[in-house]
Every structure is written in structure tokens, then in C-alpha cells.
MIZA-124520 format. One record per residue (C-alpha): residue in one letter; residue number from 1; x, z, y; chain. Coordinates in pm, 1 decimal. Each point is the difference from the previous one (the first is absolute). Layout:
N
NODE   aa     i          x          z          y   ch
NODE    A   NUM          X          Z          Y    A
...
//
This chain:
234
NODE   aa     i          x          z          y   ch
NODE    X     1    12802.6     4081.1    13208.7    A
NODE    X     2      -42.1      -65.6      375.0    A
NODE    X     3     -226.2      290.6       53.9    A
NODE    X     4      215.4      244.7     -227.6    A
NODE    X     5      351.1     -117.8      250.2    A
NODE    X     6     -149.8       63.4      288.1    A
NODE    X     7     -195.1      320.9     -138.3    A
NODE    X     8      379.2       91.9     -111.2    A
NODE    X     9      137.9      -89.4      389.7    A
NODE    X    10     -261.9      180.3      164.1    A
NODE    X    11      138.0      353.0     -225.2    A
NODE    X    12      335.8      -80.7      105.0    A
NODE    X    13      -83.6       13.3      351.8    A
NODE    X    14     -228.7      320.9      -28.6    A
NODE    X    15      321.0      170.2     -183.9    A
NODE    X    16      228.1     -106.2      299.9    A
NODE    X    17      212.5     -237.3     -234.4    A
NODE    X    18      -32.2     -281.6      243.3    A
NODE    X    19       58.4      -81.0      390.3    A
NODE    X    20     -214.2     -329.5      -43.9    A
NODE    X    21     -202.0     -244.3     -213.7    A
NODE    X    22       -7.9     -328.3      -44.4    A
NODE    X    23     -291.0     -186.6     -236.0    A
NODE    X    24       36.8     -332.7     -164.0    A
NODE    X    25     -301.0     -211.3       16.4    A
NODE    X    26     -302.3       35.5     -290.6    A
NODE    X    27     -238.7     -192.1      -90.2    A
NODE    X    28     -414.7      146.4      182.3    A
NODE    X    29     -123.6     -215.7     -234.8    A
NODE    X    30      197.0      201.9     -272.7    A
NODE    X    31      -61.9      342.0      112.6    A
NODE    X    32     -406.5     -126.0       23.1    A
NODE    X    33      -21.8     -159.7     -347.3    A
NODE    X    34      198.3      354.8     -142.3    A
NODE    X    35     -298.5      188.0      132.0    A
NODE    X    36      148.0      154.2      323.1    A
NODE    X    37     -179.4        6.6      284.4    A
NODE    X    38      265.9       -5.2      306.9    A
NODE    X    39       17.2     -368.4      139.1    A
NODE    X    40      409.9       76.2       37.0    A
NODE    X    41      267.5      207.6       -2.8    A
NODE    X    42      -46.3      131.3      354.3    A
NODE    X    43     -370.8      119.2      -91.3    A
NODE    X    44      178.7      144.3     -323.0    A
NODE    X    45      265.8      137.6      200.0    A
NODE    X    46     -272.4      221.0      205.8    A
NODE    X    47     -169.6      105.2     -271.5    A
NODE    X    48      306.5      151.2     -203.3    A
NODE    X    49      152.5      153.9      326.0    A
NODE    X    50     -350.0      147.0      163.6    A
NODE    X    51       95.9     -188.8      259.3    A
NODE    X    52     -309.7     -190.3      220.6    A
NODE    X    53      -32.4     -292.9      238.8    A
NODE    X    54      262.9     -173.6      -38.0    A
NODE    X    55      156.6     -276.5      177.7    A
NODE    X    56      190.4     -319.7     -126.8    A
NODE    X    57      309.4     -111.2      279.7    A
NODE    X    58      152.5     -310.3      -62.1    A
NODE    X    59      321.0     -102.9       60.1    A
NODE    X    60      178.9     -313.1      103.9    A
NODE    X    61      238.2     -218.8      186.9    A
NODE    X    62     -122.4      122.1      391.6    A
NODE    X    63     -317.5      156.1     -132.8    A
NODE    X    64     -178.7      337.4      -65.8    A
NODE    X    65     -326.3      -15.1     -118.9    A
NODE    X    66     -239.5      330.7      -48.5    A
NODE    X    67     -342.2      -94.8     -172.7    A
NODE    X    68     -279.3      224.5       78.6    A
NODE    X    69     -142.8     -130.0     -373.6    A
NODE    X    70      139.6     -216.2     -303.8    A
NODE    X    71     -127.4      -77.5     -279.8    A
NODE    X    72     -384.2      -22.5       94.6    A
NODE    X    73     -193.6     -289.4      -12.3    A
NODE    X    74      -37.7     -152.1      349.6    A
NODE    X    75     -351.0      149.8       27.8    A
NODE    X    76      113.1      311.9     -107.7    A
NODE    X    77      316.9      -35.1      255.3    A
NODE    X    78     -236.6      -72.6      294.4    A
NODE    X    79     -210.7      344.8      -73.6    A
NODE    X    80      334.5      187.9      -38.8    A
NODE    X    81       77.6      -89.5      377.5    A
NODE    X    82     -168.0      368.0      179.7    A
NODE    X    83      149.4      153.1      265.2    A
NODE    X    84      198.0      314.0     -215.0    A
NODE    X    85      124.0     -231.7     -252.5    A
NODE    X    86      174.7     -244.0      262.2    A
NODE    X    87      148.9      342.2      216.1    A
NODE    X    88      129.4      106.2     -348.3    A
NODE    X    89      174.8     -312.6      -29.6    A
NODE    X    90      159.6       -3.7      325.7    A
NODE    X    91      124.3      385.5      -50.0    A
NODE    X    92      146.5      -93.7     -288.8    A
NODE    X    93      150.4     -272.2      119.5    A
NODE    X    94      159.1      164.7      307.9    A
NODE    X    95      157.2      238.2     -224.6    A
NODE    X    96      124.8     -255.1     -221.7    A
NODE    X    97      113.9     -130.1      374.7    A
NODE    X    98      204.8      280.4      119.4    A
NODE    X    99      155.3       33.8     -301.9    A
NODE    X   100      168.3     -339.3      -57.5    A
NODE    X   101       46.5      -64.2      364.3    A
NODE    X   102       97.1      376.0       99.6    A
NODE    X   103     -242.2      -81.1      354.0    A
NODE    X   104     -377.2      -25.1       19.1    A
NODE    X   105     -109.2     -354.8     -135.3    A
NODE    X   106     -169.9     -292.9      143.5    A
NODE    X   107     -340.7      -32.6     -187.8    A
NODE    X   108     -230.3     -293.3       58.8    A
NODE    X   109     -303.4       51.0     -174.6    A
NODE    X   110     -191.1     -351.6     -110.9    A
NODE    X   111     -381.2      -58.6       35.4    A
NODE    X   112     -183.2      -82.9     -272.8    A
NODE    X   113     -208.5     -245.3       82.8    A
NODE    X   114      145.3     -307.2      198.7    A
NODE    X   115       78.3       71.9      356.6    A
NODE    X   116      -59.4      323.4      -86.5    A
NODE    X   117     -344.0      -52.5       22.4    A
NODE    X   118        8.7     -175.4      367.4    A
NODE    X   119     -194.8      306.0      168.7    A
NODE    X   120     -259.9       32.7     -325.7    A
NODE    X   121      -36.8     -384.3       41.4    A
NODE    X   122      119.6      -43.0     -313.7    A
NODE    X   123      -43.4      336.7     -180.0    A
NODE    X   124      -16.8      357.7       72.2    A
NODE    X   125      213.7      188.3     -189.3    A
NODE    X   126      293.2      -58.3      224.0    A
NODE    X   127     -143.7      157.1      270.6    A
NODE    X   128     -193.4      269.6     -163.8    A
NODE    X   129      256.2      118.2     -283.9    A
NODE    X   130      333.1     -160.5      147.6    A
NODE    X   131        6.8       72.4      321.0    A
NODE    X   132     -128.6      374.4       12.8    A
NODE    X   133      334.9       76.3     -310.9    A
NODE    X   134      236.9     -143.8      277.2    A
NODE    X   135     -110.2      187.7      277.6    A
NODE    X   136       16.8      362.6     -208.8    A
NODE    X   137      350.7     -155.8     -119.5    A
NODE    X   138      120.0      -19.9      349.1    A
NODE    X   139     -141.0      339.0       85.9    A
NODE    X   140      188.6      141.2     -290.9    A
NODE    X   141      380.0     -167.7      199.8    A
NODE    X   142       -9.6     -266.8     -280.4    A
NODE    X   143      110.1     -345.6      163.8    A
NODE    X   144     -300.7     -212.8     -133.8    A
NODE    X   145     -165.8     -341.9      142.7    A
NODE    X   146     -311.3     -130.1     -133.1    A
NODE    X   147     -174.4     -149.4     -146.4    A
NODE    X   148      170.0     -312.5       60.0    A
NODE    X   149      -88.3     -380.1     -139.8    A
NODE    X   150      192.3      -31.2     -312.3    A
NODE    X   151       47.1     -375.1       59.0    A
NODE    X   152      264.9       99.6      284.5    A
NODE    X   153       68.0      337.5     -107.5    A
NODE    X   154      204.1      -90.1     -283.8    A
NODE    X   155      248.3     -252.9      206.6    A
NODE    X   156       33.2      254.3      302.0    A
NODE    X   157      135.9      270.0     -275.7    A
NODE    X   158      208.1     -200.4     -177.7    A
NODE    X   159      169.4     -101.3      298.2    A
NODE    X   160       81.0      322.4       26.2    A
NODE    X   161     -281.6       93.7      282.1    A
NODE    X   162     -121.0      300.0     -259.0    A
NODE    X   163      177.8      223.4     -196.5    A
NODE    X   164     -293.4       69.3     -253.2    A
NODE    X   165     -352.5     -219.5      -88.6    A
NODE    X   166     -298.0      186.8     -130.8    A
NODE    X   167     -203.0     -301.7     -162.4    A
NODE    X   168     -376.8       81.9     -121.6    A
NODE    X   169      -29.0     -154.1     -379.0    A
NODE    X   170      259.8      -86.3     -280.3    A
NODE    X   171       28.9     -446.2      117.5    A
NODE    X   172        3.9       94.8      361.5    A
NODE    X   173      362.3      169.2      -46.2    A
NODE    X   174      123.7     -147.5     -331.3    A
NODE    X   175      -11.1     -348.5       70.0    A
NODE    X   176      208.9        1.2      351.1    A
NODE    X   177      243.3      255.6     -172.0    A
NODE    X   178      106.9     -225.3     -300.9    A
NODE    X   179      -20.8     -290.8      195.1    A
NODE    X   180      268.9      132.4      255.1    A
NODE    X   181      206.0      215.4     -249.4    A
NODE    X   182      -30.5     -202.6     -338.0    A
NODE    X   183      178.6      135.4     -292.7    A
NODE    X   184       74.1      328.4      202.0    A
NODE    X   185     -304.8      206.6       33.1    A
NODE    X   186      -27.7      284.7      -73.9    A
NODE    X   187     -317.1      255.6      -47.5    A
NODE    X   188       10.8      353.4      131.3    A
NODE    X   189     -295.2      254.0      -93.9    A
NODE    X   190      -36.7      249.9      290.2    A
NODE    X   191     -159.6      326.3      -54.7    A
NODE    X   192      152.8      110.7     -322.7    A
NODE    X   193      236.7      334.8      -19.8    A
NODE    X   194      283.1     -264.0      -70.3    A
NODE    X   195      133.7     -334.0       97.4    A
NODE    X   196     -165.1     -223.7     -200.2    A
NODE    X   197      142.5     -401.5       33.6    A
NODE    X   198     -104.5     -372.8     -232.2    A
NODE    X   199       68.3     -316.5       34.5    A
NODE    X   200     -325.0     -179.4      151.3    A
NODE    X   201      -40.9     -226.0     -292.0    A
NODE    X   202     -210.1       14.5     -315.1    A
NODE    X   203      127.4       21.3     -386.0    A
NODE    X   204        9.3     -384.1      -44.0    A
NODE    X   205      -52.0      -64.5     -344.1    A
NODE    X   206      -13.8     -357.3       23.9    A
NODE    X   207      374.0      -10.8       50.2    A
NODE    X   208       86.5      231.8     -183.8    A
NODE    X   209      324.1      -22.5     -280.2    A
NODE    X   210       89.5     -315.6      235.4    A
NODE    X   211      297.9      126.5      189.4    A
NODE    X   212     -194.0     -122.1      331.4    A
NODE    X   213      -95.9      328.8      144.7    A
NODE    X   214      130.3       33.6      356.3    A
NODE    X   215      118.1      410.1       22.2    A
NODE    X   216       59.7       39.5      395.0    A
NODE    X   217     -305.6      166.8       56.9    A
NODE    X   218       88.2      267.7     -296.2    A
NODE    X   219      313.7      -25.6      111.0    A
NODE    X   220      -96.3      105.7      384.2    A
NODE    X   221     -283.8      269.0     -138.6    A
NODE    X   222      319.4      171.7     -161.8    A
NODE    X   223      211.5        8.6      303.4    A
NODE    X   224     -285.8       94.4      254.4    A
NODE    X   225      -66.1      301.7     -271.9    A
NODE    X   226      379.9      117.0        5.1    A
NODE    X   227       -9.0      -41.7      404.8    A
NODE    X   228     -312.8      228.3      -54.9    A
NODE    X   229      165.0      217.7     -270.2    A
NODE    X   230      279.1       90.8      219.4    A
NODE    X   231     -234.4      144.0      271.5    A
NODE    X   232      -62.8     -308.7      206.2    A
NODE    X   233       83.0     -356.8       73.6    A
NODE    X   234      361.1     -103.3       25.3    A
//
């Protein structure tokens, strides 16, 4: 039934029947033991709408987070780090940028290792991936830093230092976005041919028929998709 609404939603967008979408949670477990192979709704998302690499931007209390991958396992996140897939995610999230804030953005791209690898000290994909996607970024009159140590990345931007983050795996993002913004994120898919917007929770069956389910993030992903519906931000 989960695959079939959003199947449904994604034909309703095609036809021109809708400014926005917003997606409830579901269940990856559910969608894995039904036989499908996307790992969520965002993979599904691309597949139904042609549309490839993605990005997930998250939303919440004084942050904005673009992900240059999500759901991969941290191995799998670590060998998605290359130099095009980290300049894709800071194009798309200066356009995100200019759009909400009607001016070019701040971006401060993370490291991925800690202190962004300390000079190859402690890794080398900072400086041999990281790095390099800045540079062209600049050269391209996007407003990017990087990479940066994520440790005092994250308290520089949400003190309002940086306008957008670009964080390197799923955790590195997530966990500083709900733990500023709690029970107001919201998830933003960039790259589709429409605004796409979910809370940035899971389905939650264990409290489920309980009447303990907190709604402000749905509640947020609904107004940040009518802001988005109505041509922009308000």
C-alpha cells in the first residue's frame, strides 16, 4: 500500500495536479520484506521520476543539512565520498541556497574524516576528493568552504556563521540536526522535477494506536511544502 501511494503521488505530479509532495514515513524494513528493492522512498522516488543522484537536505531549528549519501552503510558512505559526487552536492545545494535565501548561500562543506584528515595525517580523502570539489565550486561563483572539521563545523553554522552544511554520510548530518531542531525536522529531496518534503522520522510502529506520536515534524514538512508550492519560501 506504501509503494502503490507514492506510485499514485508520483502520477499526480507528472500530470501537473500538484505544486508539492509531502511523504509520510514507511517502514525499509517493509518495503524489503514485500520484495522491493529501493532502501526508501527517496531511492523510489528516483526511480519512478527518472530522476538520478539525488540529494537528502535536512531541515531544522538553525540548520541545513545537504548529505552527499544516505542510506549506505558507513563503508559504503566512505567510498561514495569522490570528488563529482561531493561538487554535485554543493551545486545542488547552492541552488537550494539562492532560492530560500533569494542571495548566494554560505556553504561549509565538512571533512570526512576527523580534522578533516589533519593534512592526510589522519586520512586522505579529504584532501584528495574534498578539497579538489571545493575549489571547482568556487571557480563555478558558488560561495563554498571546505572541507572543514565537523566537530566545529556544526556549532559555527548553527550559530548562524553558515547559511548551508554539506555533511559526507547519513549520522554525520542527522544526528546534529535532530538534536538542535527536535520534533521539527524536516527532510527535503533535492534533484527531483518537484518539491519533494518528510518529516525526518521513521514509521514507528512500536507506538503506534497509542495517541503518543509527536506530529511537528509532519506538521513542519507540510508547511515547508506549501512555502515551496507557492514558488518559494515565505
Amino acid at each position: 500500500m506504501a509503494v502503490a501511494a507514492v506510485r499514485e503521488a508520483a502520477r499526480l505530479m507528472a500530470a501537473g495536479d500538484g505544486d508539492a509532495l509531502v511523504t509520510a514515513p514507511v517502514s525499509k524494513e517493509a518495503l524489503r520484506l514485500a520484495g522491493y528493492p529501493w532502501p526508501g522512498q527517496t531511492e523510489m522516488l528516483a526511480d519512478l521520476c527518472a530522476a538520478r543522484d539525488l540529494r537528502v537536505l535536512l531541515m531544522a531549528g538553525p540548520l541545513r543539512v545537504v548529505h552527499v549519501s544516505a542510506h549506505r552503510s558507513l563503508r559504503g558512505a566512505i567510498d561514495a565520498v569522490t570528488e563529482a559526487s561531493v561538487l554535485r552536492t554543493i551545486e545542488l545545494a547552492d541552488d537550494f541556497g539562492r532560492r530560500l535565501l533569494r542571495r548566494p548561500a554560505r556553504i561549509a562543506v565538512a571533512g570526512l574524516n576527523p580534522h578533516a584528515g589533519e593534512h592526510g595525517i589522519l586520512g586522505e580523502e579529504d584532501d584528495r576528493f574534498i578539497r579538489p570539489a571545493v575549489a571547482q565550486a568556487r571557480a563555478r561563483g558558488i560561495d563554498a568552504d571546505g572541507p572543514l572539521s565537523a566537530d566545529t563545523l556544526f556549532p559555527r553554522a548553527a550559530a548562524g556563521q553558515a547559511d548551508l552544511v554539506v555533511a559526507m554520510y547519513h549520522d554525520q548530518g542527522h544526528i546534529p540536526v535532530k538534536l538542535l531542531g527536535r520534533d521539527e525536522g524536516v527532510a527535503v529531496t533535492l534533484g527531483l522535477p518537484f518539491p519533494r518534503m518528510s518529516p525526518d522520522h521513521g514509521a514507528a510502529f512500536d507506538i503506534a494506536g497509542q495517541g503518543v506520536a509527536r506530529p511537528g515534524s509532519m506538521t513542519a514538512a507540510i508547511r515547508a511544502a506549501v512555502a515551496a508550492g507557492r514558488g518559494g519560501p515565505r
